[in-house]
PASEBA-1860 file (N, C-alpha, C; in nm, 3 decimals):
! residues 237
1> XXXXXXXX> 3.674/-3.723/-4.499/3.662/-3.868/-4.481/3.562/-3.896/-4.371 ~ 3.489/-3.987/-4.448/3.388/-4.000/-4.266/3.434/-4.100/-4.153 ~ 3.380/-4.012/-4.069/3.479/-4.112/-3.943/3.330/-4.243/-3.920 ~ 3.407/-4.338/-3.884/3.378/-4.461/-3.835/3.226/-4.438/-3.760 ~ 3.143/-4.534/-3.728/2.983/-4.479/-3.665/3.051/-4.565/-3.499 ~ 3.045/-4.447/-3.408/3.064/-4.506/-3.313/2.942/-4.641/-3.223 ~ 3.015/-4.724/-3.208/2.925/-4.828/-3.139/2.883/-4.762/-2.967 ~ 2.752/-4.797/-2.972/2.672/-4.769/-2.860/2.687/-4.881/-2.781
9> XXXXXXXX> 2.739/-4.818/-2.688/2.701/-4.888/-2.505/2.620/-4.893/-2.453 ~ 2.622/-5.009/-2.340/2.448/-5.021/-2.301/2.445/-4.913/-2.224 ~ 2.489/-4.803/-2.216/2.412/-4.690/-2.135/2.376/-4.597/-2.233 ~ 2.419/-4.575/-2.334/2.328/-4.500/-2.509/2.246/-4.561/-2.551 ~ 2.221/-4.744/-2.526/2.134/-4.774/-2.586/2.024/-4.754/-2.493 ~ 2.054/-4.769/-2.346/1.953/-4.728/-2.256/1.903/-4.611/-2.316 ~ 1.966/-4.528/-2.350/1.899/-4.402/-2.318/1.777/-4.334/-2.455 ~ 1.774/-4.431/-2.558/1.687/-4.425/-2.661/1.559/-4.482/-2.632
17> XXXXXXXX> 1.529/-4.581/-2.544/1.413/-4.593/-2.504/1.332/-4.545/-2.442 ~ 1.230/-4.516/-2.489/1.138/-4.387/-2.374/1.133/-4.490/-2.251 ~ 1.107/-4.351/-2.166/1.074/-4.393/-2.005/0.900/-4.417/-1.992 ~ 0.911/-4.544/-1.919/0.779/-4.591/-1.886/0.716/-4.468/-1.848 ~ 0.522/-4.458/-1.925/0.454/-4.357/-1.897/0.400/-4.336/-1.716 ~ 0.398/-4.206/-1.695/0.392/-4.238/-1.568/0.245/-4.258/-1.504 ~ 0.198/-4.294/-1.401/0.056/-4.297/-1.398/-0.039/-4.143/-1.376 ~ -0.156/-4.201/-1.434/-0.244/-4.064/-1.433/-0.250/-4.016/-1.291
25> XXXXXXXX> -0.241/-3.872/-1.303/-0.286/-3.838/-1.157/-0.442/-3.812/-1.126 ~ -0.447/-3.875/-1.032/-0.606/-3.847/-0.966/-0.620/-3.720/-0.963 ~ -0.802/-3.715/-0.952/-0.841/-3.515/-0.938/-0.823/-3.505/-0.852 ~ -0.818/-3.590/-0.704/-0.760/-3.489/-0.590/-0.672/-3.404/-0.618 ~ -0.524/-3.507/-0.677/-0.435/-3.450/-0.658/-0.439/-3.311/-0.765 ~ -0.494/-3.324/-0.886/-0.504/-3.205/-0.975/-0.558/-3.095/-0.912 ~ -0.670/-3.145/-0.861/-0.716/-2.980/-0.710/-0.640/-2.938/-0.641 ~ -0.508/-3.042/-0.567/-0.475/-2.976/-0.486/-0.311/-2.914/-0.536
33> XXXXXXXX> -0.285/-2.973/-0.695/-0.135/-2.875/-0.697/-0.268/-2.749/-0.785 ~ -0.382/-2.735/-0.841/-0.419/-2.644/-0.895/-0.427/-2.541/-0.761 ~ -0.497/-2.551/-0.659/-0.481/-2.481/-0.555/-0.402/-2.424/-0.502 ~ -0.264/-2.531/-0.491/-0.161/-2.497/-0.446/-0.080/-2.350/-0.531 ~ -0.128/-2.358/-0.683/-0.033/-2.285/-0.761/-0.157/-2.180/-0.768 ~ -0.260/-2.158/-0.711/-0.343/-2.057/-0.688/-0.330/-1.934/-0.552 ~ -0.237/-2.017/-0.469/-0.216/-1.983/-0.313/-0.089/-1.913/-0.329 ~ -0.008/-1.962/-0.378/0.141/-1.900/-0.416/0.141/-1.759/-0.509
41> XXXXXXXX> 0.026/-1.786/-0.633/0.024/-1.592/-0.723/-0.077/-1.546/-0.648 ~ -0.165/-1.590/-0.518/-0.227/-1.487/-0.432/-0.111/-1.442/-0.347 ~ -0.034/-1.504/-0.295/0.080/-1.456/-0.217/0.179/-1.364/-0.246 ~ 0.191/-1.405/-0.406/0.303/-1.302/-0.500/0.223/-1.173/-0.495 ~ 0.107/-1.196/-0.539/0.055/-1.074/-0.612/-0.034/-0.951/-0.434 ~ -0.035/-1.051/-0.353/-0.061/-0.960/-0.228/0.018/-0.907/-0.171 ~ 0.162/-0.938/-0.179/0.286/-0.928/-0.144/0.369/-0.829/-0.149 ~ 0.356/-0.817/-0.323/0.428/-0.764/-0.397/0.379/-0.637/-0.533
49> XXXXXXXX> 0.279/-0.662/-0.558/0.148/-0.663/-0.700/0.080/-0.528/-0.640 ~ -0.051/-0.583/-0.556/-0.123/-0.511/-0.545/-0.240/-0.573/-0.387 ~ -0.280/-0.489/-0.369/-0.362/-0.580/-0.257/-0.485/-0.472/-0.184 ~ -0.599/-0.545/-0.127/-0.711/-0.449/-0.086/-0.741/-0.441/0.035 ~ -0.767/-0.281/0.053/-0.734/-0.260/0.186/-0.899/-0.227/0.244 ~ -0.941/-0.193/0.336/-1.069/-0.151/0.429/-1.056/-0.045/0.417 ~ -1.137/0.112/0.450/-1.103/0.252/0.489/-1.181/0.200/0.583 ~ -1.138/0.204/0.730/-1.213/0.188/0.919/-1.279/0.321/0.957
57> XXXXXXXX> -1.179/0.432/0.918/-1.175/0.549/0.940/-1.249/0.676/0.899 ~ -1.272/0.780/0.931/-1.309/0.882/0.884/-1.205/1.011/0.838 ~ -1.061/0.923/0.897/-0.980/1.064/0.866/-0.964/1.083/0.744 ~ -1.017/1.030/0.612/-0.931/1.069/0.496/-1.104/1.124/0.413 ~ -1.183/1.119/0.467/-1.285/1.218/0.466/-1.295/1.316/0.390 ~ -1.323/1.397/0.277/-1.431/1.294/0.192/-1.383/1.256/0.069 ~ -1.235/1.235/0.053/-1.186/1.167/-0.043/-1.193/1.038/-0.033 ~ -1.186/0.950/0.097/-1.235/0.810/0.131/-1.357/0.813/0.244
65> XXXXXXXX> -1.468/0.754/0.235/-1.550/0.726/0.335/-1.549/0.622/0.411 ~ -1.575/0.594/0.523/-1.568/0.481/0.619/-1.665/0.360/0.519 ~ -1.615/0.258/0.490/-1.651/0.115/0.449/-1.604/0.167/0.301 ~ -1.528/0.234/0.247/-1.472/0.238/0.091/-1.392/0.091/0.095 ~ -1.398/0.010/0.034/-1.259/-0.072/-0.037/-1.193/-0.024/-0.141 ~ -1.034/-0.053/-0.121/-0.981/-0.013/-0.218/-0.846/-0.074/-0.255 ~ -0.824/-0.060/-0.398/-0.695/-0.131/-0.394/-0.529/-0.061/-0.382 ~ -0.470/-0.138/-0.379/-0.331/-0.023/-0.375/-0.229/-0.099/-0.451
73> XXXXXXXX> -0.182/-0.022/-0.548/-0.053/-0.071/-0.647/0.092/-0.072/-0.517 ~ 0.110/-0.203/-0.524/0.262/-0.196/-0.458/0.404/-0.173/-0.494 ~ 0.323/-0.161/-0.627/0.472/-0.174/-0.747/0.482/0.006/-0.783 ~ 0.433/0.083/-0.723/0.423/0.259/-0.808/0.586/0.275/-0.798 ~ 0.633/0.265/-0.616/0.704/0.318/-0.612/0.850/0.265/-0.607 ~ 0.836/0.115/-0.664/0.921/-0.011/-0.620/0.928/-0.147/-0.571 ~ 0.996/-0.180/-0.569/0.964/-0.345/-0.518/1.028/-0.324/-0.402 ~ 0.937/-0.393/-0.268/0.918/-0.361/-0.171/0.960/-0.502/-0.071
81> XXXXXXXX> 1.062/-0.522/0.006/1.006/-0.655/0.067/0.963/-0.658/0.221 ~ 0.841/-0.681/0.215/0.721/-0.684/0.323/0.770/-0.750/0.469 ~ 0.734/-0.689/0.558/0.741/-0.762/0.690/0.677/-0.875/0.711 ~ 0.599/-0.935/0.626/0.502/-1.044/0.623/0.432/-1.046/0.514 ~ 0.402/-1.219/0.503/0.306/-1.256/0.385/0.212/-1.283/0.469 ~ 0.085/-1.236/0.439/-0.059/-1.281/0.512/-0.022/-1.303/0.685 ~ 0.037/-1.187/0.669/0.089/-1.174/0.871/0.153/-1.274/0.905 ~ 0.258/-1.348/0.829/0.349/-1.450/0.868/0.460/-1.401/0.844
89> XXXXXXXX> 0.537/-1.363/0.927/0.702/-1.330/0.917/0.748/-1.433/0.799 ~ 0.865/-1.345/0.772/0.959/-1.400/0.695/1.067/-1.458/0.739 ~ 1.105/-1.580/0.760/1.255/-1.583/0.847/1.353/-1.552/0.774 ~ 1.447/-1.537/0.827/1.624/-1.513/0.734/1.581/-1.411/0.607 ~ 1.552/-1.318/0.665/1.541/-1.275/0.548/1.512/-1.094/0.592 ~ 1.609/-0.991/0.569/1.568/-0.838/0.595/1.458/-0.814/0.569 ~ 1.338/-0.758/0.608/1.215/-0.727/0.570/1.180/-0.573/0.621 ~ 1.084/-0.494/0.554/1.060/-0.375/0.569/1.131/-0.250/0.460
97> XXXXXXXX> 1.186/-0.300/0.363/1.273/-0.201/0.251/1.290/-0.215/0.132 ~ 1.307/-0.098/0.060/1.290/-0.135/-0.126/1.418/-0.227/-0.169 ~ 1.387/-0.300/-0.249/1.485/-0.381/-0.307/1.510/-0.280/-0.386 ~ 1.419/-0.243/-0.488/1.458/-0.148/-0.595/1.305/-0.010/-0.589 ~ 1.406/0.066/-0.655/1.282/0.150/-0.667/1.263/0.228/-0.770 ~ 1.145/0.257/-0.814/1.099/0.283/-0.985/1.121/0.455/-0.976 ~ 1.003/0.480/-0.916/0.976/0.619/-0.889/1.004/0.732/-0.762 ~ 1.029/0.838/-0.747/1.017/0.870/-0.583/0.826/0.903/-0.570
105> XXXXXXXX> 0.870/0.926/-0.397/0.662/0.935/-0.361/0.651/1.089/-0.404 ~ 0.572/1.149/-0.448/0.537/1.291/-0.474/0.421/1.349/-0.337 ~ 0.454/1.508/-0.349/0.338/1.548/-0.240/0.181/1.513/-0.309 ~ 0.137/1.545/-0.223/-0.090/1.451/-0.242/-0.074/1.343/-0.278 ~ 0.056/1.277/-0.286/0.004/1.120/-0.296/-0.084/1.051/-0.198 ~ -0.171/0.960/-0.218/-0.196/0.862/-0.083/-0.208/0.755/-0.103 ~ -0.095/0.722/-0.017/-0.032/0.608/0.042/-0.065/0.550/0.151 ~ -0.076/0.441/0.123/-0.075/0.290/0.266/0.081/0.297/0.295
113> XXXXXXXX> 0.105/0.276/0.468/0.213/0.308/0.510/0.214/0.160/0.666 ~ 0.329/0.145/0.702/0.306/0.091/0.841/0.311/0.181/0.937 ~ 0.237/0.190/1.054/0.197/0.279/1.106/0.344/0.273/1.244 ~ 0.384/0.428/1.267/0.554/0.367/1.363/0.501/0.356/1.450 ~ 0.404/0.432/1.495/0.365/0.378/1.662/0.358/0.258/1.683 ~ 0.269/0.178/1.601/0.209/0.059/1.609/0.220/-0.038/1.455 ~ 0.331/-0.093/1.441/0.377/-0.194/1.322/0.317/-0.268/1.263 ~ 0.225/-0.316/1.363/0.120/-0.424/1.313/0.000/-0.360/1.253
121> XXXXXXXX> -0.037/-0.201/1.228/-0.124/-0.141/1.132/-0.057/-0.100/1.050 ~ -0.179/-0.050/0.959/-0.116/0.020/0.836/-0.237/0.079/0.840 ~ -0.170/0.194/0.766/-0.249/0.362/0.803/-0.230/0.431/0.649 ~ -0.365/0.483/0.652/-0.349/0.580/0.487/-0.364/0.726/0.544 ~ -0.302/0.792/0.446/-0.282/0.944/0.434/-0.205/0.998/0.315 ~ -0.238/1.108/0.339/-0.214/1.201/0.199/-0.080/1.249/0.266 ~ 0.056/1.232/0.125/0.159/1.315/0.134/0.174/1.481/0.132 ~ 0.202/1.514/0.252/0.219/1.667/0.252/0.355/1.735/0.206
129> XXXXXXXX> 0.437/1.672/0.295/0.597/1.737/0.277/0.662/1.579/0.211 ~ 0.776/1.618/0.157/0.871/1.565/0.064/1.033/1.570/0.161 ~ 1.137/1.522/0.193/1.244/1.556/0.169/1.309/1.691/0.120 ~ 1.333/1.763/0.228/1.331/1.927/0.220/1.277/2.040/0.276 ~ 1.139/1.987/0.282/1.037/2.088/0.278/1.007/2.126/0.403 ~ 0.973/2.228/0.427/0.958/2.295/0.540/0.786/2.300/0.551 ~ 0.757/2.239/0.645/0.639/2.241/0.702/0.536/2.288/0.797 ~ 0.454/2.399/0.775/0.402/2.422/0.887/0.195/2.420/0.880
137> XXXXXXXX> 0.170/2.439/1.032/0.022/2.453/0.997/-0.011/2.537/1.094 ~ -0.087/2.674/1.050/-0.126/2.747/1.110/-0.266/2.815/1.123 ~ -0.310/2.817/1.198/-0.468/2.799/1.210/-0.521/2.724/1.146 ~ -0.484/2.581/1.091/-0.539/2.495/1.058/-0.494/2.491/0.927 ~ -0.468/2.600/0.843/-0.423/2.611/0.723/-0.221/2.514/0.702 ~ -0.239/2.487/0.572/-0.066/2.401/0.563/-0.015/2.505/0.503 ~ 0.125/2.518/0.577/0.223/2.623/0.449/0.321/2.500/0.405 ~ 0.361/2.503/0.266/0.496/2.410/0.234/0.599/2.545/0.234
145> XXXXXXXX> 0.714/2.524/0.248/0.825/2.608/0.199/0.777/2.775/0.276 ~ 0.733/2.790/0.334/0.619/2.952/0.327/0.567/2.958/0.283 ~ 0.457/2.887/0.182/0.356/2.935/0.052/0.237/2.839/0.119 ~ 0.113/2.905/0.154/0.006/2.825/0.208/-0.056/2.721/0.029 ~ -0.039/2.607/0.100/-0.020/2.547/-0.074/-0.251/2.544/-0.065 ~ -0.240/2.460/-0.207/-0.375/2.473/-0.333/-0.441/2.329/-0.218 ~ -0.507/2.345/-0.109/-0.587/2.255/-0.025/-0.685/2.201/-0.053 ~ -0.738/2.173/-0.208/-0.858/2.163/-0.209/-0.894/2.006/-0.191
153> XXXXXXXX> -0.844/1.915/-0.153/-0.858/1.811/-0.086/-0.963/1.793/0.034 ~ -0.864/1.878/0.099/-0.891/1.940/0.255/-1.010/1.936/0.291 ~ -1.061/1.878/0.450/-1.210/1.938/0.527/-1.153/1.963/0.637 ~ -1.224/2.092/0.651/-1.220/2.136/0.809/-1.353/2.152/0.849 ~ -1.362/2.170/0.991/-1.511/2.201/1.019/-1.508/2.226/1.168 ~ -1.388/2.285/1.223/-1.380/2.368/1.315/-1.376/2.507/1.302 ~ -1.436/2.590/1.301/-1.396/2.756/1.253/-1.298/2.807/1.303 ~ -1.224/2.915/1.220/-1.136/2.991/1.269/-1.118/3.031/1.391
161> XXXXXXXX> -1.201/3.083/1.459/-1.235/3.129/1.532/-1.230/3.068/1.726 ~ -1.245/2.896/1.646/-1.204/2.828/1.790/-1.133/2.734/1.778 ~ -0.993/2.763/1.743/-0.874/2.684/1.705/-0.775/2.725/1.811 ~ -0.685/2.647/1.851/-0.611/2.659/1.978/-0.418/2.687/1.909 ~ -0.406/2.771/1.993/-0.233/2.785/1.951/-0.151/2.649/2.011 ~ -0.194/2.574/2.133/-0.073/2.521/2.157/-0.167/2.355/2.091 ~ -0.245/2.371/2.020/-0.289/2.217/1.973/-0.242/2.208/1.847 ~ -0.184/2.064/1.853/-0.126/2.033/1.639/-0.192/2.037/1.569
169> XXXXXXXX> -0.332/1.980/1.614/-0.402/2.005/1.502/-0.429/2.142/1.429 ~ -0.436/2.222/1.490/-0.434/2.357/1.441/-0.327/2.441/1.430 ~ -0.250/2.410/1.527/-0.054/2.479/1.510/0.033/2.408/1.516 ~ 0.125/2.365/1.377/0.254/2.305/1.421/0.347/2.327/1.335 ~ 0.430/2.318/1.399/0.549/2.378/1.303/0.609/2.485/1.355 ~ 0.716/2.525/1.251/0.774/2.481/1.129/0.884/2.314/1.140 ~ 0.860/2.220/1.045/0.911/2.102/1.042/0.983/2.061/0.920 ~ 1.137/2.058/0.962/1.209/2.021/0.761/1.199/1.851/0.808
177> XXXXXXXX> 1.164/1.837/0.652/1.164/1.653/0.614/1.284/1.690/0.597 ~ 1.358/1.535/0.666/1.473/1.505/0.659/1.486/1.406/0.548 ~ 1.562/1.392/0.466/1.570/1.293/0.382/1.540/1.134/0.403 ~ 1.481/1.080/0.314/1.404/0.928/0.371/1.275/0.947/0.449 ~ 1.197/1.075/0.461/1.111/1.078/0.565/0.985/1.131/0.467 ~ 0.882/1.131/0.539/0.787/1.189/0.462/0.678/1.260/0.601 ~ 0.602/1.350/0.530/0.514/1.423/0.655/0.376/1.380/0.612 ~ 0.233/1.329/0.659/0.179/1.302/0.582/0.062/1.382/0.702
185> XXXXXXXX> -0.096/1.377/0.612/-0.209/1.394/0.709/-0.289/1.354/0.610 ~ -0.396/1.359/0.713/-0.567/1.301/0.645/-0.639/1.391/0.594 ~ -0.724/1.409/0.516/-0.775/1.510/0.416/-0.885/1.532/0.521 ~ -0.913/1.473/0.621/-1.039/1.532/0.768/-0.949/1.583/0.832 ~ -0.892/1.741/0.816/-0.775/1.781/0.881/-0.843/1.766/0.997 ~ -0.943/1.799/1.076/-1.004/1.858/1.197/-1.033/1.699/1.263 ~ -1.008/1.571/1.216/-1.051/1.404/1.221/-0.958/1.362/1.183 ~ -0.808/1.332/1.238/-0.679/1.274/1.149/-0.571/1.248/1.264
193> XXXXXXXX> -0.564/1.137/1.301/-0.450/1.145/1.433/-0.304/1.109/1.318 ~ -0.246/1.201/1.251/-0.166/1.182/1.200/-0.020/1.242/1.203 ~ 0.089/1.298/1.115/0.205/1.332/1.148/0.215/1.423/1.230 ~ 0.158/1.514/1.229/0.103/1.604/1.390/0.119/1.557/1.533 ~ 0.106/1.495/1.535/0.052/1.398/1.623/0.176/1.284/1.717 ~ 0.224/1.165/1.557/0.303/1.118/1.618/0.465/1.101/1.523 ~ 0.492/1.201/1.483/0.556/1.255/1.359/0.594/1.191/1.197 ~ 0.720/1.169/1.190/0.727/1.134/1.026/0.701/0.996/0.945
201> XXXXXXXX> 0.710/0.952/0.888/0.702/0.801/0.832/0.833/0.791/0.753 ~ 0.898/0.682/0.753/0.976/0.630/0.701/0.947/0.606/0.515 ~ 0.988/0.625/0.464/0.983/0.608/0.290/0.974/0.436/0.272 ~ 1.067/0.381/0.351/1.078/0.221/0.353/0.938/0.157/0.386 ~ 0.870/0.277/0.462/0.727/0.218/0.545/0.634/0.225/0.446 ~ 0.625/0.265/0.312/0.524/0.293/0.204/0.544/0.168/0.114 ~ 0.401/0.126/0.182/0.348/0.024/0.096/0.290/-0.023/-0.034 ~ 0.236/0.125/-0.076/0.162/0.204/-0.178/0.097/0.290/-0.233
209> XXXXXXXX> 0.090/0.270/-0.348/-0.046/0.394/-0.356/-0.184/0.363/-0.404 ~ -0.234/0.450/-0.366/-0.401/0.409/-0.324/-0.436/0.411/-0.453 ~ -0.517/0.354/-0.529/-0.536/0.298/-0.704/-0.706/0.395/-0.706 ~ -0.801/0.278/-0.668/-0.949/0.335/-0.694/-1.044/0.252/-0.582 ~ -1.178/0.257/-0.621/-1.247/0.247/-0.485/-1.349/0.119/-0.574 ~ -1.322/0.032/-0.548/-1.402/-0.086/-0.579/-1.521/-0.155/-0.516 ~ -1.562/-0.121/-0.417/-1.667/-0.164/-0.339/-1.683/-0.054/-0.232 ~ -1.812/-0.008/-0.184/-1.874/0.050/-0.084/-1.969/0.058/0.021
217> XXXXXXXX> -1.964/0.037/0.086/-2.059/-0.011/0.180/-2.088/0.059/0.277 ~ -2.198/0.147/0.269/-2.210/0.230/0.441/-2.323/0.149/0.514 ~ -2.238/0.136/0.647/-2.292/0.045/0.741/-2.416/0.099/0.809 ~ -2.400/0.263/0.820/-2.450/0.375/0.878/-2.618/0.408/0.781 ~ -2.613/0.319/0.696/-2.753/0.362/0.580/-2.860/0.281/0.624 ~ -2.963/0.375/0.594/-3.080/0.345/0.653/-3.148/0.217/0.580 ~ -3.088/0.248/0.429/-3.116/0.155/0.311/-3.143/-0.044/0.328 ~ -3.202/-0.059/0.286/-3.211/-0.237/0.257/-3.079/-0.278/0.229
225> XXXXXXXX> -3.041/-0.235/0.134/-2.880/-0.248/0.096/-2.793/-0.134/0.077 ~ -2.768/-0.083/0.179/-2.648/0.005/0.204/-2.547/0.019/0.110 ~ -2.536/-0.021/-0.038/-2.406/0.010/-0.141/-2.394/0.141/-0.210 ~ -2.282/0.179/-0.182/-2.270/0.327/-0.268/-2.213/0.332/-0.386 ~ -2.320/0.300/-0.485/-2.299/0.213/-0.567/-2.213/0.335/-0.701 ~ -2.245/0.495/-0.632/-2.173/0.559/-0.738/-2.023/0.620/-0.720 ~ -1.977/0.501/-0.613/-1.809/0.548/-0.557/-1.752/0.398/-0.663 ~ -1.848/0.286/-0.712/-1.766/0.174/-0.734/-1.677/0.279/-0.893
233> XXXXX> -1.542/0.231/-0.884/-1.465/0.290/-0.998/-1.407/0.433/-0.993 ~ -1.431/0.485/-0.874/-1.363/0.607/-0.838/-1.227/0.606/-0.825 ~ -1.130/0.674/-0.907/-0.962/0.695/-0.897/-0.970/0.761/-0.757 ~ -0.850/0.726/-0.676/-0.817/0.800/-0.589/-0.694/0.909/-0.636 ~ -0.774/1.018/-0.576/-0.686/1.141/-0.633/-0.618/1.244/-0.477
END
């Protein structure tokens, strides 16, 4: 049986009439929420995504050269939440640790890290030791576990011959990674103020991993235009 057609009240009948159109927005304002929603996925995606770093340095030599740019996946090893967006704290909010995490870091990775001495850098280097591993360096050479591991990364360019027993750079060890820790150094073993130095990094402190080399620039070239133009697209390995 059909039921009865219910009678509409003036608040159903209100509600069948469209709502007055609203007015056009001016192009200011279209520039400035387009901007606005341009500022927010630079923030996500520097944050969180991926983001490009400077090489300042010579320690990671000659796998990175001083003026390499490069980018770094933030997502390899997890989602990460940052001590800062564009060097602005976060309030109320834990910062410095994985929310989640995809993968663990493997040894020869290289990784962007916050640096413990000093928080407000961030420092690249190549993973040596893992969680476990017993670490040492002797005459300049790395043993993992006891086994002088496959260095071909590596530059030295101090000789055997005038390497010092009580200096890290040339003797240290033996060192077990403690779990959560990582041991890292610069591929300029003999140019690298690194875990030697001022010891382990935190796993929480890995920011990423180093992707490829997108721009080059040696400042040091004699050239009109100084670009090294056959590093643009180089994987970092």
């Amino acid at each position: 049986m059909a039921q009865p057609a219910r009678k509409l009240d003036k608040s159903d009948a209100d509600a069948f009439h469209p709502a007055p159109h609203a007015p056009p927005k001016s192009v200011a304002r279209e520039y400035a929420e387009a901007l606005g929603i341009a500022l927010i996925l630079a923030i996500i995606i520097r944050t969180f995504l991926i983001q490009a770093y400077k090489i300042p340095s010579g320690s990671m030599e000659p796998t990175l050269l001083v003026g390499d740019h490069i980018l770094v996946n933030k997502l390899t090893y997890g989602l990460r939440m940052p001590e800062s967006a564009f060097g602005i704290p976060i309030p109320g909010i834990t910062t410095g640790h994985y929310l989640v995490q995809f993968e663990p870091i493997h040894r020869q990775d290289v990784i962007v890290f916050v640096f413990p001495p000093d928080r407000s850098k961030d420092f690249i280097k190549r993973v040596i030791g893992i969680a476990g591993d017993v670490v040492q360096v002797k005459n300049g050479y790395v043993f993992v576990n006891g086994a002088k591991i496959d260095d071909s990364h590596a530059y030295r360019e101090v000789p055997d011959n005038q390497r010092f027993l009580n200096n890290p750079r040339d003797n240290f060890g033996p060192v077990t990674i403690q779990p959560g820790k990582l041991l890292v150094m610069g591929d300029n073993r003999d140019r690298s103020y690194d875990s030697r130095f001022w010891g382990l990094v935190d796993v929480n402190d890995v920011e990423g991993r180093a992707m490829f080399i997108y721009w080059s620039w040696d400042s040091d070239s004699d050239q009109i235009i100084p670009i090294r133009w056959s590093r643009f697209g180089m994987i970092v390995r």
